[in-house]
C-alpha positions in Angstrom: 152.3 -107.4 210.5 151.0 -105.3 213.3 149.5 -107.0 216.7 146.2 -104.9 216.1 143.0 -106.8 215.2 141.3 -104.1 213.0 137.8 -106.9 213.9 138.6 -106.0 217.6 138.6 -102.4 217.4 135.4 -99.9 218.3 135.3 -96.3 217.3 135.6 -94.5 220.5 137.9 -97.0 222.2 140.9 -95.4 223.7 144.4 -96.1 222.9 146.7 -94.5 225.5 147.3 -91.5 227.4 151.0 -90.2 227.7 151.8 -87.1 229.8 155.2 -85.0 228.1 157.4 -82.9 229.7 158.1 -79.7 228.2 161.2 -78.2 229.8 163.5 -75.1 228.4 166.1 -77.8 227.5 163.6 -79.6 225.3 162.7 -76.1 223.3 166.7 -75.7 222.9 166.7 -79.5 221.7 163.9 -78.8 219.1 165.8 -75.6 218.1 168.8 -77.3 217.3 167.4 -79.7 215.7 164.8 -77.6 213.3 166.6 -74.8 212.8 164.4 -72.6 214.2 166.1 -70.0 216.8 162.9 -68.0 216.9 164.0 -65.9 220.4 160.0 -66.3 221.7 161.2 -69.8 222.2 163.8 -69.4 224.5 163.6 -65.3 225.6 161.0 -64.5 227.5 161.9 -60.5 227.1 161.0 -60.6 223.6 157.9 -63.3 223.7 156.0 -60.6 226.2 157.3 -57.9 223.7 155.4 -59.4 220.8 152.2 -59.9 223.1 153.1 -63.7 224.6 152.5 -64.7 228.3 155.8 -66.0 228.4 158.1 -68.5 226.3 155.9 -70.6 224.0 157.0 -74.1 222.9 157.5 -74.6 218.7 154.0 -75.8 217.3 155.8 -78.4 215.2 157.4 -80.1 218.5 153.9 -80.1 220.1 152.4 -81.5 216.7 155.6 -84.1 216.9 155.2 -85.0 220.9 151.4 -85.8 220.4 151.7 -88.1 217.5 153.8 -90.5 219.2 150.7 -91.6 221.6 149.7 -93.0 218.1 153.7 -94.8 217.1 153.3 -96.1 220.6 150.1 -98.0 219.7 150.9 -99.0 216.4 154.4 -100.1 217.1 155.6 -98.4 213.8 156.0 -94.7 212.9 156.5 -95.8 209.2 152.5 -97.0 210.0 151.3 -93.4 210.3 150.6 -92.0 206.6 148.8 -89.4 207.0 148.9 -86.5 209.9 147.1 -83.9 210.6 146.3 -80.8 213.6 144.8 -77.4 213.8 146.7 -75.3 216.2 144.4 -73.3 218.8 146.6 -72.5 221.7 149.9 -71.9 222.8 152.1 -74.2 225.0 154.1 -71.9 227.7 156.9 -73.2 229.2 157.9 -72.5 232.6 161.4 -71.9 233.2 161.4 -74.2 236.3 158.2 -76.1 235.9 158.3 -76.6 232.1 154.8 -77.4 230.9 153.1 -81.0 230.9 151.4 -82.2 227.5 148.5 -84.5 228.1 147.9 -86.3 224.9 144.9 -89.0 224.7 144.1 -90.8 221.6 140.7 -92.5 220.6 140.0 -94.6 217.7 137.8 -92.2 215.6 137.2 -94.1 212.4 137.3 -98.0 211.2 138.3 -98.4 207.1 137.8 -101.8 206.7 139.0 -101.9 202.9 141.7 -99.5 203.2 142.8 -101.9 206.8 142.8 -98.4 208.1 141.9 -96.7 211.4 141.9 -92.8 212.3 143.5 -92.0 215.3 141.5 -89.1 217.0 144.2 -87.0 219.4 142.9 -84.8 222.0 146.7 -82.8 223.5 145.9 -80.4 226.7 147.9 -78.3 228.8 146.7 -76.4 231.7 143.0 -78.1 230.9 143.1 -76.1 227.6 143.3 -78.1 224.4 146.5 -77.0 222.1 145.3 -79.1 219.0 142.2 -78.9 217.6 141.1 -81.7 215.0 144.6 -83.7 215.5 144.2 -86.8 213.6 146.3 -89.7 212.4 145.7 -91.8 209.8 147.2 -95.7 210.5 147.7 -98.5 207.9 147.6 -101.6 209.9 
């Protein structure tokens, strides 16, 4: 049983902000753990060769750090069943700064019969959105 009150909610009512850090370490991490050794996420050489500003973090550990705004909320990641994003721009990581992930997620839809709420996710870095249409799906 989750602590939400689906009768308590409003569409448009936020649900928490969370600021990530992205550092190198974190993209060697992901690597690791995905399998995916793609040089243009770790060599910046070979991401401007390809046309990149720079070293780019994986879309799938972007998609992965913004969701958890959501798990946070719900208290469950076995709670999310459905999850969804459109990717529109690239996350660079500095190699001393890293890059910071602003992720803010609004309730975007109420299904009452379904004891089911949308979870709207709005992810920006450098005041650009990197997600477009990121949206959760939670079974309360």
């Amino acid at each position: 049983m989750t602590h939400i009150n689906l009768a308590g909610l409003q569409i448009g009512d936020e649900i928490g902000t969370t600021e990530f850090l992205l550092t190198r370490d974190s993209l060697v991490r992901y690597a690791g753990a995905s399998g995916d050794f793609n040089p243009i996420h770790y060599r910046d050489d070979v991401a401007v060769s390809v046309g990149l500003p720079g070293v780019l973090a994986h879309g799938m550990l972007t998609m992965g750090v913004a969701i958890q705004v959501a798990v946070n909320w719900v208290g469950d990641s076995g709670k999310i069943v459905d999850y969804q994003v459109r990717f529109t721009k690239p996350v660079v990581v500095d190699p001393v700064d890293g890059a910071v992930l602003k992720v803010t997620g609004k309730i975007g839809e109420i299904d009452v019969e379904k004891n089911q709420v949308r979870i709207d996710l709005a992810a920006v870095f450098n005041e650009t959105a990197v997600l477009g249409k990121a949206q959760a799906r939670v079974q309360l």
